[in-house]
C-alpha positions in Angstrom: 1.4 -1.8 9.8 0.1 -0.4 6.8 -3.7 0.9 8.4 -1.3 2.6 11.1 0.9 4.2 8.7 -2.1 5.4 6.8 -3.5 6.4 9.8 -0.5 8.6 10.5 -0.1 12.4 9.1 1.3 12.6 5.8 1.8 10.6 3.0 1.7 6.9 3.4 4.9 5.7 1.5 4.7 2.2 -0.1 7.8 0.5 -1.5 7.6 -1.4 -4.8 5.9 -4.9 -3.6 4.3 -3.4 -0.7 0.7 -3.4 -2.2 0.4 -7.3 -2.8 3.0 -8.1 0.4 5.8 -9.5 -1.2 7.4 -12.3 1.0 11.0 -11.1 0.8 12.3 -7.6 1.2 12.7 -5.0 -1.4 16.4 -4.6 -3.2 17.1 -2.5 -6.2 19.9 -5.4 -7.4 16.3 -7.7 -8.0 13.1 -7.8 -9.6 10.2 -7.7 -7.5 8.3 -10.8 -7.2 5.2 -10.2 -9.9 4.0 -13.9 -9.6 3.1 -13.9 -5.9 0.4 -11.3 -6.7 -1.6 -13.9 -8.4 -1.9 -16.0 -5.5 -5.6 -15.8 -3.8 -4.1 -14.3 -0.4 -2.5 -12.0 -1.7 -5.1 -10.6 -4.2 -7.2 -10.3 -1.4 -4.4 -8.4 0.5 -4.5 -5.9 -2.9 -7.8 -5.4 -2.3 -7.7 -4.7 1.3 -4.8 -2.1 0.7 -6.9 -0.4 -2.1 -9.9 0.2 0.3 -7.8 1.3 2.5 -6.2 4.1 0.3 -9.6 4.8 -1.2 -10.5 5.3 2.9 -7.4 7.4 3.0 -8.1 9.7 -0.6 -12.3 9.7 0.5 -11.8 11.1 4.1 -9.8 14.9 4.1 -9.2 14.4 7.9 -6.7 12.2 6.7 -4.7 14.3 4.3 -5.6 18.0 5.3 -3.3 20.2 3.7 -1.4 17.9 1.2 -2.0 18.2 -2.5 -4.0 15.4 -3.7 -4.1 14.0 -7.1 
């Protein structure tokens, strides 16, 4: 879901917990779940989701005509 939405024009939007793929949903009434990012699938999951943005930042096709950071 996230390659697509990369893949897609614009801006990928990631929620808070997105990048290590926290197990339950998002809500602003919690914290998000810090101490699942330490376990190995998961860090490996971070990893996989920072190549892919550094695909998505590296190649302009991507992101023509948004302002990039």
């Amino acid at each position: 879901m996230l390659m697509l939405q990369v893949c897609l024009p614009g801006r990928p939007l990631m929620f808070q917990g997105m990048e290590f793929a926290q197990g339950r949903e998002w809500s602003d009434a919690r914290s998000v779940d810090w101490h699942e990012a330490d376990e190995e699938l998961r860090k490996k999951f971070m990893c996989w989701t920072a190549d892919l943005l550094w695909a998505y930042k590296s190649n302009a096709a991507l992101h023509a005509g948004l302002l990039m950071n």
